[in-house]
C-alpha positions as CSV (number, residue, x, y, z in Angstrom):
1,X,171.3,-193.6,96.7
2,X,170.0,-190.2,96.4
3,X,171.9,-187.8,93.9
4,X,173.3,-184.7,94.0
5,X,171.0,-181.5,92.9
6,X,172.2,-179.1,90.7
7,X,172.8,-175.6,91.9
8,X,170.4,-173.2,91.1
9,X,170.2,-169.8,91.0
10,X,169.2,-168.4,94.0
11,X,167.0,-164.9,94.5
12,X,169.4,-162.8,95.6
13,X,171.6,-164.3,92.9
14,X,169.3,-163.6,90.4
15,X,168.5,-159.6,91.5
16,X,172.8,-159.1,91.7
17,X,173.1,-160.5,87.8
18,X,170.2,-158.1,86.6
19,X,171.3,-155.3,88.5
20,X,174.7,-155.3,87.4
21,X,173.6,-156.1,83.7
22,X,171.5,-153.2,83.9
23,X,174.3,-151.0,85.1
24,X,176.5,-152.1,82.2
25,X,174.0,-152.1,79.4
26,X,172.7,-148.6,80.7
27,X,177.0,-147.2,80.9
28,X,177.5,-148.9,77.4
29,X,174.0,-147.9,76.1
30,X,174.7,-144.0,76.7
31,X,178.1,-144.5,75.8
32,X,177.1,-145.5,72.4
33,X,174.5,-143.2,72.2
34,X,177.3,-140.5,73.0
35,X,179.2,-141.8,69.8
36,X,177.2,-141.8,67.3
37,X,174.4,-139.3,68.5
38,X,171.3,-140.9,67.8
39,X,169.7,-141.8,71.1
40,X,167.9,-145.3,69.2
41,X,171.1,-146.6,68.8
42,X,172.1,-146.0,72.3
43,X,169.0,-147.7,73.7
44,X,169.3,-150.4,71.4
45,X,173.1,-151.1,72.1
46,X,171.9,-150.8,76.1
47,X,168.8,-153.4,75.9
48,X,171.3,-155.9,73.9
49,X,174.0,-155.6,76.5
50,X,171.5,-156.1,79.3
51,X,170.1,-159.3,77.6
52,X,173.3,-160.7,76.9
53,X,175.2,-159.8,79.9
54,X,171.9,-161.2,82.2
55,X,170.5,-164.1,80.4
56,X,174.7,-165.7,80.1
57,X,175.3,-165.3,83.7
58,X,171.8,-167.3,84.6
59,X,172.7,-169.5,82.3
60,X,176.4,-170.6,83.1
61,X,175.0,-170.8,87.1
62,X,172.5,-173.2,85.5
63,X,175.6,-175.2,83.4
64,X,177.2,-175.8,87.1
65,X,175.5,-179.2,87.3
66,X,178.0,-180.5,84.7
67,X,180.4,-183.1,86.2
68,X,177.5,-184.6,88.5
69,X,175.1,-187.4,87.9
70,X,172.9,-184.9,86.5
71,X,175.4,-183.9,84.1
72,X,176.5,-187.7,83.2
73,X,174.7,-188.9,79.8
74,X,171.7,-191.4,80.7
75,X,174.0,-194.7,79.5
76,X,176.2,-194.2,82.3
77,X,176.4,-194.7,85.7
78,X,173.1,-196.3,87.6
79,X,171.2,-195.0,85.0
80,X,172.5,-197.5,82.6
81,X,170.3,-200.8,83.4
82,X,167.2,-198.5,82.2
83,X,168.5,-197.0,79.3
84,X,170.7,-199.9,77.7
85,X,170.0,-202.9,76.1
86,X,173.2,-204.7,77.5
87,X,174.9,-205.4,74.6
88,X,178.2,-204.0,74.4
């Protein structure tokens, strides 16, 4: 029985979620920069966003295998001759 994989991100998936996180983090970097008038704050305010907005949307692509086999804890499903004792 061969089990589902889980998705992963693909390439071009990948280069989309940096791109726009780039194009937010720079709009909300300057924006903040425009604020308070200190360009530091502005590119520090930017590099956050990008991480943040980036490294999230990798990662929930990477949580879509919840729900499959991959997903299941090891004591369930076929897995669970290997990984239980069989008591109850």
């Amino acid at each position: 029985m061969s089990e589902p994989s889980i998705p992963r991100p693909t390439r071009g998936y990948a280069v989309a979620v940096w791109a726009a996180a780039v194009l937010i983090g720079a709009t909300l970097g300057v924006a903040a920069g425009l604020v308070t008038q200190n360009a530091w704050i502005g590119i520090g305010v930017g590099a956050a966003v990008i991480a943040l907005v980036g490294l999230s949307s990798v990662l929930a692509v990477r949580r879509g295998g919840h729900g499959t086999v991959e997903g299941a804890p090891p004591w369930t499903g076929d897995a669970a001759a290997r990984h239980h004792n069989g008591a109850s």
